[in-house]
Structures are given as structure tokens and as C-alpha cells.
C-alpha positions as CSV (number, residue, x, y, z in Angstrom):
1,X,0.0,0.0,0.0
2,X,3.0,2.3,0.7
3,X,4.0,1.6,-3.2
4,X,0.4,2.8,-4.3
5,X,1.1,6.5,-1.9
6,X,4.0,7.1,-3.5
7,X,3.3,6.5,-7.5
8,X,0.3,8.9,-7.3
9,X,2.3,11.4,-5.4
10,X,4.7,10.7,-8.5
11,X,1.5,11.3,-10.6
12,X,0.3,14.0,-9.8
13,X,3.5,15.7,-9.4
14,X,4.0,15.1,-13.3
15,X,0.9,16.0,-14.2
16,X,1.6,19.5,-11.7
17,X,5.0,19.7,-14.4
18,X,3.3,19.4,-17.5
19,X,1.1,22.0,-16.8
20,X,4.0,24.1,-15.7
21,X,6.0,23.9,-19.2
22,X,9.7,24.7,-19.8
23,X,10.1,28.4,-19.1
24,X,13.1,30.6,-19.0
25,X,14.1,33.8,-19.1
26,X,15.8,35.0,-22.7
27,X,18.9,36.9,-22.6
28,X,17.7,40.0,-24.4
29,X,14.1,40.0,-23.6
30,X,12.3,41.7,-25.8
31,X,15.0,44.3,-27.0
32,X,14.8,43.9,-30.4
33,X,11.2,45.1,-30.1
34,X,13.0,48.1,-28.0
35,X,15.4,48.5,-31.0
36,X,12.9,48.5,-33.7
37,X,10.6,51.1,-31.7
38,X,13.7,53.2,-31.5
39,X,15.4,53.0,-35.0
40,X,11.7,54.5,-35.9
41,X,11.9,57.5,-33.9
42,X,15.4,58.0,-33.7
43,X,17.1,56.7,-36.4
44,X,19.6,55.1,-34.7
45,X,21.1,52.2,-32.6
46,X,20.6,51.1,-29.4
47,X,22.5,48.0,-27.8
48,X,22.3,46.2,-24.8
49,X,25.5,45.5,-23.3
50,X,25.9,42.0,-21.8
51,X,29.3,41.9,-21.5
52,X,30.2,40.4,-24.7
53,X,33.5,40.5,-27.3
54,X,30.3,42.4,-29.6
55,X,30.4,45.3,-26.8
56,X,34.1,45.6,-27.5
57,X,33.1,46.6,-30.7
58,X,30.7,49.0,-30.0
59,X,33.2,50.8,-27.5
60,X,36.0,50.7,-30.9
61,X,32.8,52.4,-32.5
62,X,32.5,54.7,-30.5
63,X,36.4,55.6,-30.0
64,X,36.2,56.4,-34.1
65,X,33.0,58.9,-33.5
66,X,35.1,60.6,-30.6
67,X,38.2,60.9,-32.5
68,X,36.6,63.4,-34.9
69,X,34.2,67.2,-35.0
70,X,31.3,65.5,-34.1
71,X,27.3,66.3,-35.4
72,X,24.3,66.1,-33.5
73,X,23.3,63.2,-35.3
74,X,26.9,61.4,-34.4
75,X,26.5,62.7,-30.9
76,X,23.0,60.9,-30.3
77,X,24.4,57.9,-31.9
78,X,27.4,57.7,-29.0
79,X,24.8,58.6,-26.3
80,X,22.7,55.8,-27.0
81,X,25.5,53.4,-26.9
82,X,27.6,54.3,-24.3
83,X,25.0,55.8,-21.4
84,X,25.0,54.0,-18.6
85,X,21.8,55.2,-17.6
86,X,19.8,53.4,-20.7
87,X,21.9,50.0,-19.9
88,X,20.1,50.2,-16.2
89,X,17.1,51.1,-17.9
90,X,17.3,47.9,-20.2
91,X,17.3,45.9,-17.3
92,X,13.8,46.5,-16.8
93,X,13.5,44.4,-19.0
94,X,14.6,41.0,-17.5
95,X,12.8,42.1,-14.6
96,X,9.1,42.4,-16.7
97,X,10.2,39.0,-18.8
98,X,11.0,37.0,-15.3
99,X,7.6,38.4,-14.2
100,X,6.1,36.9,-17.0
101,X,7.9,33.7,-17.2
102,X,6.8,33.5,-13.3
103,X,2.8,34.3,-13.9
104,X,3.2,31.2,-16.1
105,X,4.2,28.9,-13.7
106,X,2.2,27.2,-11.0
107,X,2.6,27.8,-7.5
108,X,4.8,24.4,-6.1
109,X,2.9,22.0,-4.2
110,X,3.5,21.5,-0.7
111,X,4.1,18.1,1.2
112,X,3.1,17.8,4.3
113,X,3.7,14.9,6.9
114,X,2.9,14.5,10.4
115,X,3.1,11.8,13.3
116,X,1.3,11.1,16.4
117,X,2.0,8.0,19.4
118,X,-0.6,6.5,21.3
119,X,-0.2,7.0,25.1
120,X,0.1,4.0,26.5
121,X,-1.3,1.8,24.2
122,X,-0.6,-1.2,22.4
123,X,-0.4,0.1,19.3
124,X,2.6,2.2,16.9
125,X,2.9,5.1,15.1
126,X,-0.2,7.3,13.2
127,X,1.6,8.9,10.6
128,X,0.3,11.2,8.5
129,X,1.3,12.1,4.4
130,X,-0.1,15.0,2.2
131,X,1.0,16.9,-1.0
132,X,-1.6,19.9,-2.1
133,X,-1.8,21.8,-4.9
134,X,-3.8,26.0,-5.3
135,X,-7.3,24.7,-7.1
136,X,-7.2,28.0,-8.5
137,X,-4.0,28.5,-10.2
138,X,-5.1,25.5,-12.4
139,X,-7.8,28.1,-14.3
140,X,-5.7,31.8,-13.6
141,X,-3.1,30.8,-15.1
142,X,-3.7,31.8,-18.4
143,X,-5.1,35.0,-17.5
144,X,-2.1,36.1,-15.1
145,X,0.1,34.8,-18.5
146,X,-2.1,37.7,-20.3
147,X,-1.6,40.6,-17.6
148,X,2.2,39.8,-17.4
149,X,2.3,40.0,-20.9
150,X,0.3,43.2,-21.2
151,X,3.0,44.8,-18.6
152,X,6.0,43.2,-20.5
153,X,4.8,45.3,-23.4
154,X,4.4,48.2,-21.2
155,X,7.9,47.7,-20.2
156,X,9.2,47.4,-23.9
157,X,7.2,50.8,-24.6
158,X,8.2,52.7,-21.4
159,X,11.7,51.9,-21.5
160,X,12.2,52.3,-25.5
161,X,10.7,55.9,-24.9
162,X,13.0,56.5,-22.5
163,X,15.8,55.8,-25.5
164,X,13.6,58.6,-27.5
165,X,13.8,60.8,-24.8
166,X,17.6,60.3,-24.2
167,X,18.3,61.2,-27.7
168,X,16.3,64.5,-27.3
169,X,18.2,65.4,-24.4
170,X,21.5,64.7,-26.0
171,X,20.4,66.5,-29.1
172,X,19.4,70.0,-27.0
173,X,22.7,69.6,-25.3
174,X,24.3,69.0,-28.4
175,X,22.9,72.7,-29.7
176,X,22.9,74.5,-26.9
177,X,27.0,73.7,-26.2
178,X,27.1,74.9,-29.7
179,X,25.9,78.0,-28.8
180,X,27.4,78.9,-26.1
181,X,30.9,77.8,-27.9
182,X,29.9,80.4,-30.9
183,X,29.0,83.0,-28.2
184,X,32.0,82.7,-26.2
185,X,34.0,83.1,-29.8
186,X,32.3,86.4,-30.1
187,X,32.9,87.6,-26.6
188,X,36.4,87.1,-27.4
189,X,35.7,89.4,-30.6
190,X,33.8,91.8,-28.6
191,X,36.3,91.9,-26.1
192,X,38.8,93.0,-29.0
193,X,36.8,95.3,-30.3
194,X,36.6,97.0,-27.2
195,X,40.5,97.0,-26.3
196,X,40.9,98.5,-29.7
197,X,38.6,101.2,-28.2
198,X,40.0,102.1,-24.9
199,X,43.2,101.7,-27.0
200,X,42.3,104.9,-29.6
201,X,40.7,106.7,-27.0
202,X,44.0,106.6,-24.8
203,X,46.0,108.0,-27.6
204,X,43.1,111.0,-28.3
205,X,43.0,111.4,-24.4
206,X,46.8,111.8,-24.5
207,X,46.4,114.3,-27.3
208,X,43.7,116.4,-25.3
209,X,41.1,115.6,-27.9
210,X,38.8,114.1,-25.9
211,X,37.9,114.1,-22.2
212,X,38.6,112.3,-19.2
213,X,35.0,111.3,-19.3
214,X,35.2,110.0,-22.7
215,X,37.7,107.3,-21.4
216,X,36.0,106.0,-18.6
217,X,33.4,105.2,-20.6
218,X,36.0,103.2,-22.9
219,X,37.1,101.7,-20.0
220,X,33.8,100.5,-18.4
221,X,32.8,99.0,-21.8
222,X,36.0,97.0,-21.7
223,X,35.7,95.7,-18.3
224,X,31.8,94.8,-19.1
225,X,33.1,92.9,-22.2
226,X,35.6,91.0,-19.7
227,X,33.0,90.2,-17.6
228,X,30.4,88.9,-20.3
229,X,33.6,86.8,-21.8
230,X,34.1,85.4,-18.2
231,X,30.0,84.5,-17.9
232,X,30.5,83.1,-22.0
233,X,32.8,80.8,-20.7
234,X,31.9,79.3,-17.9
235,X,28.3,78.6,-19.7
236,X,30.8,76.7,-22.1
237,X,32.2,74.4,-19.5
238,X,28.6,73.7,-17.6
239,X,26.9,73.4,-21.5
240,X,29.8,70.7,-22.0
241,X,30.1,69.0,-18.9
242,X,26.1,68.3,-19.0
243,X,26.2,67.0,-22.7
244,X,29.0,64.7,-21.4
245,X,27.7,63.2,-18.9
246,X,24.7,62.4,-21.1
247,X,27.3,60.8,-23.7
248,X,28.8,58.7,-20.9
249,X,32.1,59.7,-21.5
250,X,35.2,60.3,-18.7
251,X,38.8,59.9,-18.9
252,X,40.9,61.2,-21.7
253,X,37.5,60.8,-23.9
254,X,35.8,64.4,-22.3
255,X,38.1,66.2,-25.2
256,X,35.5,65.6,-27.5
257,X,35.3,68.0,-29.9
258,X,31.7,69.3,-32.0
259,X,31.2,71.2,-34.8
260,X,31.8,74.7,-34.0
261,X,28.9,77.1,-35.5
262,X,25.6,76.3,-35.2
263,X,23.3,75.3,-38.7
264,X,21.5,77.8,-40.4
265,X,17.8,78.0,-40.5
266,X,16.5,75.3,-43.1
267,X,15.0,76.7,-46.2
268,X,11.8,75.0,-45.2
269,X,10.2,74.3,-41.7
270,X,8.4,71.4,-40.6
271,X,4.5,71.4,-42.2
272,X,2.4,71.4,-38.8
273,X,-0.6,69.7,-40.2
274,X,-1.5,66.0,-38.7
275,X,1.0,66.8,-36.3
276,X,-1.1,65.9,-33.4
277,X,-2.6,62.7,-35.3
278,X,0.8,61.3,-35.3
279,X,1.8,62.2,-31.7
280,X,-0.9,60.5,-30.9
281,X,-0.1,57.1,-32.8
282,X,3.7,57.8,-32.2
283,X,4.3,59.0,-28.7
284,X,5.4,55.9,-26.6
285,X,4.3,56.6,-23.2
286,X,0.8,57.2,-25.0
287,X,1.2,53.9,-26.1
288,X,2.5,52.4,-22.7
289,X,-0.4,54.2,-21.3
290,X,-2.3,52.1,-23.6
291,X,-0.4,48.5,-22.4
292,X,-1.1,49.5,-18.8
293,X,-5.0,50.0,-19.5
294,X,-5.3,46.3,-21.4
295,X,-3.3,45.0,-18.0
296,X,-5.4,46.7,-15.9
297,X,-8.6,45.3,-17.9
298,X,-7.1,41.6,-17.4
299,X,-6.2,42.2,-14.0
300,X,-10.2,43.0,-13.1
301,X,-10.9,40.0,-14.6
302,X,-9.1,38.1,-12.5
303,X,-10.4,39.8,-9.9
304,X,-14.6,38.9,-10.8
305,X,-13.5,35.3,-11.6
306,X,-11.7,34.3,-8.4
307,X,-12.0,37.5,-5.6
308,X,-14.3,34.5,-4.1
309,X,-12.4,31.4,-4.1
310,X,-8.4,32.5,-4.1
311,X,-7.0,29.8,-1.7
312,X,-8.8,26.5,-2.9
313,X,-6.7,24.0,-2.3
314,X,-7.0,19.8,-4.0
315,X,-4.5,17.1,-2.9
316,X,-3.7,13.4,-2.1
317,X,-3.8,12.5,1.6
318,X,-2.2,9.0,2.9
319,X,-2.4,8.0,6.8
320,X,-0.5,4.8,8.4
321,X,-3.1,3.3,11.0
322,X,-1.1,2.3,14.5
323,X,-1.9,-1.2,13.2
324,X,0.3,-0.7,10.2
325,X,-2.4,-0.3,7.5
326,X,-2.7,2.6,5.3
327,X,-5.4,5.0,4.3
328,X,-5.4,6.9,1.1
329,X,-7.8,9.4,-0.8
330,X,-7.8,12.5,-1.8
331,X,-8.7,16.4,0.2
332,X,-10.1,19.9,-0.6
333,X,-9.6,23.0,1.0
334,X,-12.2,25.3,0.5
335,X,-12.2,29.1,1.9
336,X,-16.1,29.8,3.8
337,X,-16.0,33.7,2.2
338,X,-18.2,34.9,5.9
339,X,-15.3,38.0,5.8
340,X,-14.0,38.6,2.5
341,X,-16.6,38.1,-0.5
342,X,-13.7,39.8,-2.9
343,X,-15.7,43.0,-3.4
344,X,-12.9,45.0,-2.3
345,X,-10.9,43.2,-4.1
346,X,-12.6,43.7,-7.5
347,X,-13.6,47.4,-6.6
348,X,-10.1,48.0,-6.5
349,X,-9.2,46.5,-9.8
350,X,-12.3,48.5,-11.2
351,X,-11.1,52.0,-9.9
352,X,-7.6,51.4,-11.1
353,X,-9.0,50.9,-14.5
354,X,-10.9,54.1,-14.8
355,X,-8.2,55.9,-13.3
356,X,-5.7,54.7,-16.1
357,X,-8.1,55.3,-18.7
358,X,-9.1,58.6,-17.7
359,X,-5.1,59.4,-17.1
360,X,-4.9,58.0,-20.6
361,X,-7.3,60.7,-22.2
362,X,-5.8,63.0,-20.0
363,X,-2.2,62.5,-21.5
364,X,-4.0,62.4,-25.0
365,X,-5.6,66.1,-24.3
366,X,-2.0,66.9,-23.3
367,X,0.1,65.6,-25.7
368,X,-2.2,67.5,-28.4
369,X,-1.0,70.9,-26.5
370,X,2.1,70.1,-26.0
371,X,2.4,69.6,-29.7
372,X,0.6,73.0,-30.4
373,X,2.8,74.9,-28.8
374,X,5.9,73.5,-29.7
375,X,4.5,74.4,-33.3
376,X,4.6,78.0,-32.1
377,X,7.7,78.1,-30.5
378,X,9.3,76.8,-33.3
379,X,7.7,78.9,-35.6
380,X,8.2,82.2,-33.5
381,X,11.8,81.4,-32.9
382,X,11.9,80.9,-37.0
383,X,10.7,84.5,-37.4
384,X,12.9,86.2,-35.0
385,X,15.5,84.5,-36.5
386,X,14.8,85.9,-39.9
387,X,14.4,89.4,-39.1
388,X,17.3,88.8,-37.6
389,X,19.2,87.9,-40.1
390,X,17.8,89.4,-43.1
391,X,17.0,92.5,-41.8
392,X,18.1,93.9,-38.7
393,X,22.5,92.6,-39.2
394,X,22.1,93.5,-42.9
395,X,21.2,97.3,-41.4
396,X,23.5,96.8,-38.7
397,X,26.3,96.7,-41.5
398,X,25.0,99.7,-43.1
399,X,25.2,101.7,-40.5
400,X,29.0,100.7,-40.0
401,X,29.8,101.3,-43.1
402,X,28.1,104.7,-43.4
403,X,29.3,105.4,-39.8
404,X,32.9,104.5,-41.1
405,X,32.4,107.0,-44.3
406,X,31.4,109.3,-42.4
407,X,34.4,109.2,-39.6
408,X,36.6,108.9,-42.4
409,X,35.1,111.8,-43.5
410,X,35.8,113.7,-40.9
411,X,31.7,113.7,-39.8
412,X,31.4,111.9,-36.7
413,X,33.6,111.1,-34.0
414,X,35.6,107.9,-33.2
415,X,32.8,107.3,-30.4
416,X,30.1,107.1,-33.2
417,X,31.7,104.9,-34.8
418,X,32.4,102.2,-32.1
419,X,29.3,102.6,-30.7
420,X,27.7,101.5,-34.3
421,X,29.8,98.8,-34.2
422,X,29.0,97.3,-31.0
423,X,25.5,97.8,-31.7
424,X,26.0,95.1,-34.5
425,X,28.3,93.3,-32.2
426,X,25.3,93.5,-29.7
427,X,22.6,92.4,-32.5
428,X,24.8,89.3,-33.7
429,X,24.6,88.0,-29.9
430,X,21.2,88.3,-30.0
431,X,20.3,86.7,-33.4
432,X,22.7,83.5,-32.6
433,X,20.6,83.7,-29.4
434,X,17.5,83.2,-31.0
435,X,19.1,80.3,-33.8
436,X,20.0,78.7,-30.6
437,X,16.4,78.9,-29.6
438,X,15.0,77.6,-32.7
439,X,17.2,74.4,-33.0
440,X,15.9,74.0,-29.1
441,X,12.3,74.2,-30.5
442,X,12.9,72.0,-33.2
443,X,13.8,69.6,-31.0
444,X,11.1,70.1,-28.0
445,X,8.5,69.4,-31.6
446,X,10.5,66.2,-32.1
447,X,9.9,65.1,-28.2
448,X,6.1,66.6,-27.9
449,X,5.3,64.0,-31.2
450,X,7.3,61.6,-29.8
451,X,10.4,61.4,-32.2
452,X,11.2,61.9,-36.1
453,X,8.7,63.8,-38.0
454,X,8.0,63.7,-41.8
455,X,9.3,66.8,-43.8
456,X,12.4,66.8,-41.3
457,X,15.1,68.5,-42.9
458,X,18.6,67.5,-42.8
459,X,21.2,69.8,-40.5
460,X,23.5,71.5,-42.6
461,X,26.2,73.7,-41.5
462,X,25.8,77.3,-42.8
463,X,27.9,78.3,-45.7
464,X,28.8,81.9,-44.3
465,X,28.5,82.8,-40.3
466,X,27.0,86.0,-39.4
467,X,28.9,86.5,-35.9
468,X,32.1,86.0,-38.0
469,X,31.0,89.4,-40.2
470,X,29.8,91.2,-36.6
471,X,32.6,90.2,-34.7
472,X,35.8,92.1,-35.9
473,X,36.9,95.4,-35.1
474,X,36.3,98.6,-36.8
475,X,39.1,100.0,-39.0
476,X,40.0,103.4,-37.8
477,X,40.4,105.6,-40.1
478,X,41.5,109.4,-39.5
479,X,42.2,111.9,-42.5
């Protein structure tokens, strides 16, 4: 009879297996899906570093980016490799996959055995045998499988918009480092410019042509043009230091170098129409948002099917009589629900349904702002930057020149004339301001949609610079 125990403990225990399966967790988990999403939006690679002679590669990839003036586009490209921050966010993703190779195993049985003497009597041992099994995980199994999967795909979608909104990051850096590196080239013009001032007007002080007055004010100018330098540079070395650390770079690789002028404005902007449609169908936490709802949905499902009955418990029970016989057959554990009917249970699930879907429209309602007025930033920041640079520097010039004629001319006074020019000097600091705002804005319209947009147009570098033609001294010329 002891035999007879122990084959349909055996039984049952294989039966308890082949429901289980084989499961195990894959190495990459779902990252090509994370890949795919970002090549869309992005344009570029991702990898998940494991450790492997492949990384070593990657690294020797990104060794031949550093070694050269690198774009925006390059600059993305190394971030998304080498940021430490995105390989810790990757992980998330063994983490959801072991969640959902766990919600598709069983719980393990449990064996239980017990003993118990007679006190005084003739007789031996009662002994006791027992293996049960959760009833219920039998029938939830395939809808836990469906919730875990629902949050793996969340997973894939949250952490593959993080990669998106790395690259954004890296890109803003990338633009305003540029900036502030063109800036601080035209502080050190301006602060020329103004030497060359104090310079002339010591020599006509010297000659009693112009007052004491006069060069003070030379002076302050200079010393204000030292102090704007000094602020031009250390925005250089915060501007850098932050794009670095979002490249992941230390050591003797911080001396990257970028290209040093900012791009002109396109020809052509970005068309705003169905702009919002395709944030909508584009914008990955959207479409988490989405992942999380569909979990949510399976998880109250659960919830109504088994709030009432969640311990049920079938198994195989064996005793040993003190007279040596056995007694087999099988036992169910049933829950009495006096206490806990499951209604908070399945109120619960219900509430955080509505709450993600009405957080989901909510998002939606936002997104479709956010988009708007990235649109007018970006097409504000266009316009200033037009009048700046078709208008306003072309009559900033003018004036030099005529201001120059005129000096030359023996018309206006060397003061005239370096005040026109650091008037231009003054207007060419704000129009490579506002560029600098416009490349921000393009790229806040590429995060509000949620990554590449169609009518993008590629960066070029501009042919002439208009700082360069603002940024050198004045001639001055005396008859």
C-alpha cells in the first residue's frame, strides 16, 4: 500500500510539471522590439550591453565617433550606446520577462507529513502524508500569463521611450553647447573690439582731444566685455560638462570635440498639419499608457472570476493506521467567504481601471498641447531669427559702413563709430541667441510628437556665419 502512496504522489506531481512547461528567461528580452521602436523614432542604434567581445566593438565604435568634430546626429548615436543610464534602464526588461515567465508557472505544491503515538497503548505510530496543490491557479493561469504579458509590453514601450527621450536630451545639449561655444567666440571678438577702443581713445586722451569722461566710458565698456567673456565661458564648461555626462564619457574621452557654429535655418520648416494625429499614434508613453490600460482590464478580470475562491486547495492524503495499514484518498480545501466576499478586491481593480483610462485621455488632451505649442515656438523662434538675419545685421552693417564714411570723412567722431559697431556686435549676440532657440524648438517638436517627424530636414552647416562678419573690429580711419 505504501507503493500505491508514492506513484500517485509521483503522478500527480507530473501532471503538476506538465502543466508548468519549460520556461526561461531570454537573454535580451524583448530588446529587439525596443530596437525596432527606437530605429523609428530615432534613427539610430541602441544595444544592450551584456558583456560580450560584440560590446568591445561597440566601444572601438565609438572611440572612431570621438576621434573626430562630431554632429548632432553622431553625438545621439554615441549617447545611445555608451549611457550608462539606458543599460540600467534595459534591465527593466529582465525584470518584466522574469515576471512573466513567473505568472506562467504554477505555485509548487506542498508536502506535508505529520506523526502522532498512542499514550500508553498497544499500538505504533499514526503517521500522517499529504501533498496539495492552489485549485485556482489550475484556471488563472492563463489570464495572469495575459496581464504579465500586457506589462511586459508596457515595459518594452516605457523603457524604448526613454531611448527617445535620451536622444532629445542629447540633441538639445548638443545645440545649446554649440551656442554657447559660438557665443563665447564672439565675446572674445567683442572683447577685442573693445580693447581696440580704450586703445584709440587713450591715444586722443593723450592728445587732449577728448575728455577724461570719454575714457571712462571706454574703460567700463572694456571691463563689461571682460565680464560677459568670463559668464561666455563658464556657460561653455557647464553646457559641456552636462552633454557629457549624457554621452557617458570620462577619462581622456571628455576632449571631444563638435562642430563649432551652429546650422543655419532650413529653407523650409516642418508642415504642422497631422501633427497631433501622429503624436498620438507615435508618442510611446501614449502607447504604454495604452499597455497599462489592457493590464489593468485583465487584471479585473481576475479579480470577478476568483475574488471569491483564491485559496482553494485539491491534494492526495495518505495515513498509516497504528496497526500498520494505510489510508489513502484524496482532500479539498475550501475558503467559507463569511469575511471577504472579494468585493474590495474587485472594486479595487475596477477604480484602477478608470483611473488609467481617464489618465490616458488625459495624456492624450495633453500631448495634443504640448504639440501645439511646440509648433509656435518653433515657428516664433523661426521668425525672430529671420528678421534677424535678413534684416536687422544686414542694417547693422549699413550703418558701420556709413558710420565709417562718415568718420573717415571727418563727420562723426571715433565714439560714433564704435558705438555702431558694438550695436552690431550687440545684434549678432542676439540673433545667434535666438538660432539657438529655434534648434531648441525644433527639437522640443520632435519630443512633444514623440520622435522623427516627416518633412524633417537634414542639418546643414551654414555656408557663411553672421557673428564672424559682426565680430571684428572697426578700421579706424582718420584723415
Amino acid at each position: 500500500m505504501r507503493w500505491t502512496v508514492e506513484c500517485k504522489t509521483v503522478v500527480l506531481g507530473g501532471v503538476i510539471i506538465a502543466l508548468a512547461g519549460c520556461a526561461s528567461v531570454q537573454k535580451d528580452a524583448g530588446f529587439g522590439d525596443v530596437r525596432r521602436l527606437a530605429a523609428d523614432r530615432t534613427g539610430q542604434t541602441v544595444r544592450w550591453n551584456h558583456g560580450s567581445s560584440q560590446d568591445d566593438e561597440v566601444r572601438s565604435a565609438v572611440r572612431v565617433l570621438l576621434a573626430k568634430e562630431l554632429t548632432a546626429d553622431e553625438a545621439v548615436q554615441i549617447a545611445l550606446l555608451n549611457n550608462r543610464s539606458l543599460q540600467a534602464t534595459y534591465e527593466e526588461l529582465g525584470i518584466a520577462q522574469a515576471d512573466l515567465v513567473q505568472a506562467g508557472l504554477l505555485t509548487n505544491p506542498i508536502f506535508s507529513i505529520s506523526a502522532r503515538w498512542t499514550d500508553g497503548g498497544p499500538g505504533g505510530t499514526n503517521l500522517e502524508l499529504g501533498i496539495t496543490q492552489q485549485f485556482v491557479d489550475l484556471f488563472a493561469l492563463p489570464l495572469r500569463k495575459k496581464i504579465a504579458a500586457a506589462r511586459f509590453e508596457q515595459t518594452k514601450l516605457r523603457v524604448a521611450g526613454e531611448v527617445v527621450s535620451v536622444a532629445a536630451d542629447v540633441r538639445e545639449a548638443f545645440y545649446r553647447l554649440q551656442g554657447a561655444e559660438q557665443m563665447l567666440e564672439l565675446r572674445r571678438s567683442v572683447l577685442d573690439a573693445a580693447a581696440a577702443g580704450v586703445d584709440a581713445s587713450q591715444r586722443l586722451r593723450d592728445a587732449g582731444n577728448i575728455t577724461d569722461l570719454n575714457l571712462a566710458t571706454e574703460q567700463a565698456t572694456l571691463e563689461q566685455a571682460r565680464i560677459d567673456l568670463s559668464q561666455a565661458e563658464a556657460d561653455v564648461l557647464e553646457d559641456r560638462e552636462h552633454l557629457t555626462s549624457l554621452l557617458g564619457l570620462w577619462g581622456n574621452d571628455v576632449g571631444f570635440k563638435i562642430g563649432r557654429h551652429l546650422p543655419d535655418l532650413p529653407a523650409t520648416d516642418v508642415p504642422s498639419e497631422g501633427l497631433e494625429a501622429i503624436a498620438l499614434r507615435q508618442r510611446l508613453d501614449l502607447l504604454s499608457m495604452q499597455a497599462q490600460t489592457e493590464s489593468l482590464a485583465q487584471s479585473l478580470g481576475l479579480a470577478k472570476k476568483f475574488a471569491l475562491l483564491p485559496d482553494v486547495q485539491i491534494g492526495v492524503d495518505s495515513e498509516r493506521e497504528p496497526d500498520g495499514s494505510w489510508m489513502t484518498g484524496p482532500n479539498l480545501s475550501v475558503p467559507i467567504p463569511i469575511f471577504d466576499a472579494g468585493q474590495a478586491a474587485t472594486g479595487k481593480a475596477r477604480a484602477e481601471l478608470r483611473q488609467s483610462q481617464h489618465a490616458y485621455y488625459a495624456k492624450a488632451v495633453t500631448v495634443r498641447s504640448q504639440v501645439r505649442a511646440a509648433v509656435n515656438r518653433l515657428s516664433m523662434a523661426r521668425r525672430r531669427a529671420i528678421q534677424y538675419r535678413d534684416v536687422l545685421l544686414p542694417l547693422r552693417q549699413r550703418i558701420v559702413d556709413q558710420t565709417q564714411l562718415q568718420y573717415n570723412g571727418m563727420l562723426t567722431g571715433v565714439f560714433q563709430l564704435l558705438q555702431a559697431k558694438r550695436d552690431q556686435i550687440e545684434t549678432g549676440t542676439q540673433y545667434l541667441s535666438t538660432l539657438r532657440d529655434y534648434w531648441i524648438a525644433r527639437v522640443d517638436l520632435e519630443r512633444a510628437v514623440g520622435g522623427n517627424f516627416p518633412g524633417a530636414m537634414p542639418v546643414m552647416q551654414p555656408a557663411t556665419r553672421p557673428s564672424d562678419e559682426v565680430a571684428q573690429p572697426a578700421e579706424h580711419k582718420h584723415h
